[in-house]
C-alpha positions as CSV (number, residue, x, y, z in Angstrom):
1,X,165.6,77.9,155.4
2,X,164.7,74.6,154.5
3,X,163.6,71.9,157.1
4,X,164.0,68.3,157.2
5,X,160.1,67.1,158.5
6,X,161.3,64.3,160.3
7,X,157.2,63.3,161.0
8,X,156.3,62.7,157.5
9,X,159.9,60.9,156.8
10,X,159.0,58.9,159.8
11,X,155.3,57.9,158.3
12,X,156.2,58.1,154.8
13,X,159.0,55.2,155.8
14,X,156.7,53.1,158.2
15,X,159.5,53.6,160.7
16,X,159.3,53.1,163.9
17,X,159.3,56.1,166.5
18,X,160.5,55.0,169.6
19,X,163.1,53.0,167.8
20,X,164.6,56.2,166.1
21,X,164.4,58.0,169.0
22,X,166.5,56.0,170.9
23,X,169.1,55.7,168.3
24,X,168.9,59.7,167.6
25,X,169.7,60.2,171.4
26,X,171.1,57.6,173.1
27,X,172.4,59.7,176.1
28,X,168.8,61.0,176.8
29,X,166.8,60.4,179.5
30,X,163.5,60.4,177.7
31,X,164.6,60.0,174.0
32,X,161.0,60.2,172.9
33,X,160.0,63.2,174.2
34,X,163.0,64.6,172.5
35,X,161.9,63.3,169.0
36,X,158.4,64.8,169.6
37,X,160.0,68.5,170.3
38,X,161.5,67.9,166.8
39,X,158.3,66.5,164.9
40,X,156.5,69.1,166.5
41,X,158.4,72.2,165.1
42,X,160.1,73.1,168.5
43,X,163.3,71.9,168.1
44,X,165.4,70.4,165.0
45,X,167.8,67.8,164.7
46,X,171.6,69.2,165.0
47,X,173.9,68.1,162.0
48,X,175.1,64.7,163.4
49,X,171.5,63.9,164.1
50,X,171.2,64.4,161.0
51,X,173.7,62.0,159.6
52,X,172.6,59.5,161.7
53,X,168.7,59.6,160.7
54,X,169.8,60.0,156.9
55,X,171.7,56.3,157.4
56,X,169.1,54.6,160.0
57,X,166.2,55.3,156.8
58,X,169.1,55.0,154.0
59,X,169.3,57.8,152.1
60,X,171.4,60.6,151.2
61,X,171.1,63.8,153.6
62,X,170.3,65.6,150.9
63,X,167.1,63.6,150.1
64,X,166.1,64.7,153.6
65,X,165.8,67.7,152.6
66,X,164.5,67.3,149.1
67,X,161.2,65.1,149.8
68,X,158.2,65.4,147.6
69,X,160.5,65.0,144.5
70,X,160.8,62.1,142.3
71,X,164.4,60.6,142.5
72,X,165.9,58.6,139.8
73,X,167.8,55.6,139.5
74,X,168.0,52.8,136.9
75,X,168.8,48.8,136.9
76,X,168.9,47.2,134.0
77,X,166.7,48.3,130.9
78,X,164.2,49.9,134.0
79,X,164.2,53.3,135.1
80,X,163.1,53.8,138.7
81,X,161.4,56.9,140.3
82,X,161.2,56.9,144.0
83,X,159.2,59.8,146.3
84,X,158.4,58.7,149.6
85,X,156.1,55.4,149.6
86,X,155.4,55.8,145.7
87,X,157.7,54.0,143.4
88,X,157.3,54.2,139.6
89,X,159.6,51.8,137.5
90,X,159.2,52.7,133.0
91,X,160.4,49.9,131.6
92,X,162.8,51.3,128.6
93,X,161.9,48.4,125.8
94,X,158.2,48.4,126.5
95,X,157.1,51.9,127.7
96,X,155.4,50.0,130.5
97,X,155.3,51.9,133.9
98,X,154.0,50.1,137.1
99,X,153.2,52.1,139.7
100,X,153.8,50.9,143.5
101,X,151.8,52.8,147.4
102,X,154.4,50.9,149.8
103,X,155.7,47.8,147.5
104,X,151.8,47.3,146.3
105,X,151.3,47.3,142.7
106,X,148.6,50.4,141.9
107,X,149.0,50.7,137.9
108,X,150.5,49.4,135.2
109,X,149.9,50.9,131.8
110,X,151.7,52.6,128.9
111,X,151.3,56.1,130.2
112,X,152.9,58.3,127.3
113,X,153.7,58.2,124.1
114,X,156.3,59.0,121.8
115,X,159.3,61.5,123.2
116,X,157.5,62.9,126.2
117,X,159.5,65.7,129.1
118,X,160.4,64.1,131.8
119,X,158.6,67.0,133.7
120,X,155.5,65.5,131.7
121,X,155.7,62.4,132.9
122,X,156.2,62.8,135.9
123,X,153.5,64.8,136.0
124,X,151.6,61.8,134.7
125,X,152.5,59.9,137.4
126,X,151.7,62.2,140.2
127,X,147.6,62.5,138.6
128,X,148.0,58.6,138.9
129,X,148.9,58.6,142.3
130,X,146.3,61.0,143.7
């Protein structure tokens, strides 16, 4: 079974704690212990909980589940890789990728050559971040 580690979503988003724990259960008396029985392991967030985190952070529920992988998307002539606080943006006319740590530029370089794998690259891009 796969879980959803709500403490590294909560870090990797610089998200406040006590904020998301009183929106994750209103009707509790001590919403904050609640969140730490979840970030600890003893107790996971039931399917509405769920929803509601997946909005409050805005992403898919999916991506909860699905962190440490690069997700796509693309504006313009730029294609954008997101995974946690990295973002990667290749820049289709100039092979150009700039790489971000929480909106702070890190890289910038023409990282590949020629027709190179996506799995490649990206693989490219994790050596850069670490």
């Amino acid at each position: 079974m796969k879980e959803v580690n709500v403490k590294q979503i909560i870090a990797d988003n610089g998200l406040n704690p006590n904020e998301i724990a009183k929106q994750l259960f209103p009707g509790n008396k001590f919403p904050r212990l609640a969140l730490n029985r979840v970030m600890s392991g003893d107790t996971y967030l039931d399917s509405m909980q769920l929803r509601k985190f997946a909005h409050i952070i805005g992403v898919s529920i999916d991506s909860l589940y699905n962190r440490g992988s690069w997700k796509p998307s693309h504006k313009n002539r730029q294609v954008i890789f997101t995974n946690g606080r990295y973002k990667a943006i290749l820049d289709v006319d100039t092979s150009i990728t700039r790489v971000f740590d929480n909106d702070s530029l890190v890289h910038e370089s023409v990282i590949h050559t020629g027709a190179t794998p996506l799995n490649d690259y990206l693989e490219l891009i994790n050596k850069i971040i670490l």
